[in-house]
MARZATI-438741 format. One record per residue: residue in one letter; residue number from 1; x negated, y negated, z negated of N, C-alpha, C, O, CB in turn. Coordinates in steps of 0.2 Angstrom, whole numbers. Glycine has a CB too. Layout:
<nulos>
aa:i:n.xx:n.yy:n.zz:ca.xx:ca.yy:ca.zz:c.xx:c.yy:c.zz:o.xx:o.yy:o.zz:cb.xx:cb.yy:cb.zz
A:NUM:X:Y:Z:X:Y:Z:X:Y:Z:X:Y:Z:X:Y:Z
...
</nulos>
This chain:
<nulos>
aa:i:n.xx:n.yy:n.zz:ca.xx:ca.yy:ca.zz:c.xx:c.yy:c.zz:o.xx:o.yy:o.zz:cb.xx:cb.yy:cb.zz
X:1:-114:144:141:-115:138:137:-123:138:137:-125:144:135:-112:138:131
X:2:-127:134:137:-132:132:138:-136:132:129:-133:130:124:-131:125:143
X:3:-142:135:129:-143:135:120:-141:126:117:-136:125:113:-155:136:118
X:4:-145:121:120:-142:116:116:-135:117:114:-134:116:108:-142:110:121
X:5:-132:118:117:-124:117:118:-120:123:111:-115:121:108:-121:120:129
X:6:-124:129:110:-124:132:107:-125:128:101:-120:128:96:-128:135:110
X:7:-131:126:101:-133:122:95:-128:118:91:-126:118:86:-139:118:98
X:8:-128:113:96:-124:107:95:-117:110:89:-115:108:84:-120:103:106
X:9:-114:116:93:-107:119:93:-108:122:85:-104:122:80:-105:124:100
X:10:-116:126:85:-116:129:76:-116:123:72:-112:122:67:-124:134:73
X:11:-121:118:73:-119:112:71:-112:107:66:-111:104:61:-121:111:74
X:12:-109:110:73:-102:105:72:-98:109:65:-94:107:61:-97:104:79
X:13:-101:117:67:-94:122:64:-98:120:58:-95:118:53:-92:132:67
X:14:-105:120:56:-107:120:47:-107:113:47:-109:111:42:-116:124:44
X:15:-104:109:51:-102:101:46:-96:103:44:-95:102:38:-100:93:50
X:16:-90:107:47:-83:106:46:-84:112:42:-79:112:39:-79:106:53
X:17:-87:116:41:-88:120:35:-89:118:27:-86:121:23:-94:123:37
X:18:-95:113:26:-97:110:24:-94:105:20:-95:104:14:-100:110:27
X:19:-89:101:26:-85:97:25:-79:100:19:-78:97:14:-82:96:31
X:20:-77:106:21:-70:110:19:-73:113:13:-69:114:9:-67:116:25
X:21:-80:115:10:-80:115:4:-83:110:-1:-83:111:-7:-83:120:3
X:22:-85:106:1:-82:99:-3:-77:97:-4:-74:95:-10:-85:95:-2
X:23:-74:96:1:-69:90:0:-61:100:-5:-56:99:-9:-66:85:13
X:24:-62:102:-3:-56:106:-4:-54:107:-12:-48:109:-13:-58:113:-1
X:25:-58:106:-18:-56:106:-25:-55:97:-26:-52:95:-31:-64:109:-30
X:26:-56:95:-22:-55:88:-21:-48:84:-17:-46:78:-19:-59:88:-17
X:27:-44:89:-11:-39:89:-8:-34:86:-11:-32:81:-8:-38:95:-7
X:28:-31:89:-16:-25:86:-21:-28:75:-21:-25:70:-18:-27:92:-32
X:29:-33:77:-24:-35:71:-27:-36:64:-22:-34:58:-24:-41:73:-31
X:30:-38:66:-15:-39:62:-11:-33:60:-7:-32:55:-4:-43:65:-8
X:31:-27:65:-8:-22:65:-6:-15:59:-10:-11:56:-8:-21:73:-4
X:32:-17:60:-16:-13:56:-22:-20:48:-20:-17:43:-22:-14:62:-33
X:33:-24:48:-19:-29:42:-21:-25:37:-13:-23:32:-12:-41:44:-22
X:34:-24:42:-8:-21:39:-2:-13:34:-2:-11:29:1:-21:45:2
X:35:-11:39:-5:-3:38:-8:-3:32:-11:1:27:-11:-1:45:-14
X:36:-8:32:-16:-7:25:-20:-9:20:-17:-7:15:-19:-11:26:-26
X:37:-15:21:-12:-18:14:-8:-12:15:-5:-10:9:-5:-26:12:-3
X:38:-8:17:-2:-2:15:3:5:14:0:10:13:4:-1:21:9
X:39:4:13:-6:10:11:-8:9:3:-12:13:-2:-13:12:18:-13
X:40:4:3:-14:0:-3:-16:0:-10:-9:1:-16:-9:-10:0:-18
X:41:-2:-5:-4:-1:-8:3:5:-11:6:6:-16:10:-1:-3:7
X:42:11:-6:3:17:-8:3:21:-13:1:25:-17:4:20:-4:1
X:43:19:-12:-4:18:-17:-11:17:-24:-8:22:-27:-7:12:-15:-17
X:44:11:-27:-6:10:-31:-2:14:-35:2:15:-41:2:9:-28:1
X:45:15:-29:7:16:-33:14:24:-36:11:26:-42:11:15:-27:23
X:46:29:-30:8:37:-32:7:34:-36:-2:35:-32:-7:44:-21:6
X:47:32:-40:-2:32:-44:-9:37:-51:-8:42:-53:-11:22:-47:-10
X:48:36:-53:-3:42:-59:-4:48:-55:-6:50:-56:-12:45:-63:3
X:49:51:-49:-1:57:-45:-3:58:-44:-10:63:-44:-12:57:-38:-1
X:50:52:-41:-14:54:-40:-20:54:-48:-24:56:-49:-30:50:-34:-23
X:51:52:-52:-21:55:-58:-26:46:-61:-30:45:-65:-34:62:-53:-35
X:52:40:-58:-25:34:-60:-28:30:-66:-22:27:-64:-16:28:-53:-30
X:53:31:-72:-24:25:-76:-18:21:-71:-15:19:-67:-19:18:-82:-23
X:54:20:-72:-10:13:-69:-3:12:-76:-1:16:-80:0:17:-62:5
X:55:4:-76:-1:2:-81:1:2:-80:10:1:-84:14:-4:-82:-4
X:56:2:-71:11:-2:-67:17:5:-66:20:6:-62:24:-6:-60:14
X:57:9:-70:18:17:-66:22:16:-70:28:19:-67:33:26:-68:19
X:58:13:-75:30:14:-77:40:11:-68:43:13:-64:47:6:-88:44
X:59:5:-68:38:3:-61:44:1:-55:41:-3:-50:42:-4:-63:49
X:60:8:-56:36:10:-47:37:16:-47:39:19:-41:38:10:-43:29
X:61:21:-51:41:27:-51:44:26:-47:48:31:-44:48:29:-56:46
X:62:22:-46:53:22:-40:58:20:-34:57:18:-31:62:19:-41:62
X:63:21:-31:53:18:-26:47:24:-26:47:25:-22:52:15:-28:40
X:64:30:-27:43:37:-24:41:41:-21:44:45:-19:41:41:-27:39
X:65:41:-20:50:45:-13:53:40:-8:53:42:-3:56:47:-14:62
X:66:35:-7:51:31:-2:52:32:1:42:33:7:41:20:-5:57
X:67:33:-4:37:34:-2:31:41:-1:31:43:3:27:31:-6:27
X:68:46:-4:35:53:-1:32:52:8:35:57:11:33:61:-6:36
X:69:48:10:38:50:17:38:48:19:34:49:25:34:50:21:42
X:70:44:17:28:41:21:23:44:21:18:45:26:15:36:19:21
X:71:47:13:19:53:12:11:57:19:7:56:19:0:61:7:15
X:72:59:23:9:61:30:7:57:32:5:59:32:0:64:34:11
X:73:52:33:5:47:37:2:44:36:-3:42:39:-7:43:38:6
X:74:44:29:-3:41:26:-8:46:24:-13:43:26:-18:37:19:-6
X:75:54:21:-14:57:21:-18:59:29:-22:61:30:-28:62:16:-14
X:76:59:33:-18:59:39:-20:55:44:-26:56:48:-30:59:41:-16
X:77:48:41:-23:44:42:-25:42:40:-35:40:43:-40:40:39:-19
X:78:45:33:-34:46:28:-39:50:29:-44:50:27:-49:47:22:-37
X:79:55:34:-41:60:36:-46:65:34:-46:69:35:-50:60:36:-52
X:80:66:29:-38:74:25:-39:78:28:-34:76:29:-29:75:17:-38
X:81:85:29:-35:89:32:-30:90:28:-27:89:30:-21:95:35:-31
X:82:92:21:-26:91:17:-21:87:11:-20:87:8:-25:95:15:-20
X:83:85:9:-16:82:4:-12:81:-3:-15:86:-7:-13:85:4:-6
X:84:75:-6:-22:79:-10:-24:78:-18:-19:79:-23:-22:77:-10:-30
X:85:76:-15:-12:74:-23:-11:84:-25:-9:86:-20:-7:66:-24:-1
X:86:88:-30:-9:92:-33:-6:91:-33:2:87:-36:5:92:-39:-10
X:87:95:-30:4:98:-31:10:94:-25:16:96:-25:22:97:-39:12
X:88:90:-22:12:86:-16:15:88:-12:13:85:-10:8:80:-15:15
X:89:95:-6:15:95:2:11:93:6:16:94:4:22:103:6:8
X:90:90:11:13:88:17:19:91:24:18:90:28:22:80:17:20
X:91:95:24:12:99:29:9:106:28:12:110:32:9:98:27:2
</nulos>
C-alpha cells in the first residue's frame, strides 16, 4: 500500500474511532429518537386507516405495503395485542 493510501486508511479508522466514542453514550438514545420518527411516519402514511383525514394519502398510498410489515411492531410496541386498524391483522 502506497503511504497516501496508508494515510487515507489511518484516517478513516480515527473517524470511525471517533465516531464510536461519541455517538456510543448516545446509542440507546439515537436508537429510541429513530423509533419514534418511524412510528410517527407510520402514523402518517396508515392515517385514513385509523379514521384521521390525510390530505397526503394520493401519495402515500404507495407507502403501505412497505408499512404493513411494520404494523406488528408498532402495535406491539404501543401495548396492543391486536392490530387496531380494521381489516389489517398481522397477529
Amino acid at each position: 500500500m502506497t503511504a497516501p493510501g496508508r494515510v487515507a486508511g489511518w484516517w478513516k479508522a480515527l473517524d470511525a474511532g471517533l465516531t464510536d466514542l461519541y455517538q456510543g453514550p448516545y446509542r440507546r438514545t439515537f436508537a429510541r429518537a429513530q423509533r419514534d420518527e418511524d412510528d410517527l411516519f407510520l402514523m402518517i402514511v396508515l392515517a385514513e386507516s385509523l379514521g384521521v383525514p390525510n390530505p397526503a394519502s394520493y401519495y402515500t398510498v404507495e407507502l403501505l405495503p412497505v408499512m404493513y410489515e411494520r404494523l406488528h411492531d408498532w402495535h406491539t410496541r404501543a401495548g396492543m395485542d391486536r392490530s387496531p386498524l380494521e381489516g389489517m391483522s398481522c397477529c
